[in-house]
C-alpha positions, 0 to 999 in steps of 0.5 A, a space after each residue: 788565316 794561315 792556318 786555314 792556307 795551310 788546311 786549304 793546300 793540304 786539302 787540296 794536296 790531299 785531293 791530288 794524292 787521291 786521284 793519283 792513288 786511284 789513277 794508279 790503281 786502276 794502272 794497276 788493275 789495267 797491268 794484273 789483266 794484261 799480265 793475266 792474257 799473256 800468261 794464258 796465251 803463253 801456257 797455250 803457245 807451251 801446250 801447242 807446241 809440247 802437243 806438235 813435238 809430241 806428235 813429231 816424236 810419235 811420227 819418228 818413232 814410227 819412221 824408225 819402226 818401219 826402217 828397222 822392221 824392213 832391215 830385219 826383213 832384208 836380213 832375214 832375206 838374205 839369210 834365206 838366200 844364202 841358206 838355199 
């Protein structure tokens, strides 16, 4: 008789460890998908702004060609005037 309450705890135990297991396991399941949306959306976040600051860059660039061509122009303009 004590041997069988002592199976009958045990199994019972057993079946508790189990649906523990299966419960964290889908826990885990549940975190790995989560993890995985918020990696994807980090990456996409990272490739929109490298894509923003690549285009603010390409914007300056030009602003600082313009700026530079005209301050050439208004050298070679004065040089001119002062050559007449």
């Amino acid at each position: 008789e004590t041997l069988q309450r002592e199976k009958d705890v045990l199994s019972s135990d057993n079946v508790k460890l189990n649906n523990v297991n299966g419960k964290l396991q889908a826990l885990c399941k549940e975190l790995q998908k989560q993890n995985k949306t918020v990696l994807d959306q980090s990456k996409l976040v990272t490739s929109e702004e490298n894509e923003r600051r690549k285009e603010m860059h390409e914007k300056f660039a030009g602003q600082l060609k313009d700026v530079q061509e005209r301050m050439d122009q208004q050298e070679q303009d004065r040089v001119k005037s002062l050559e007449e």
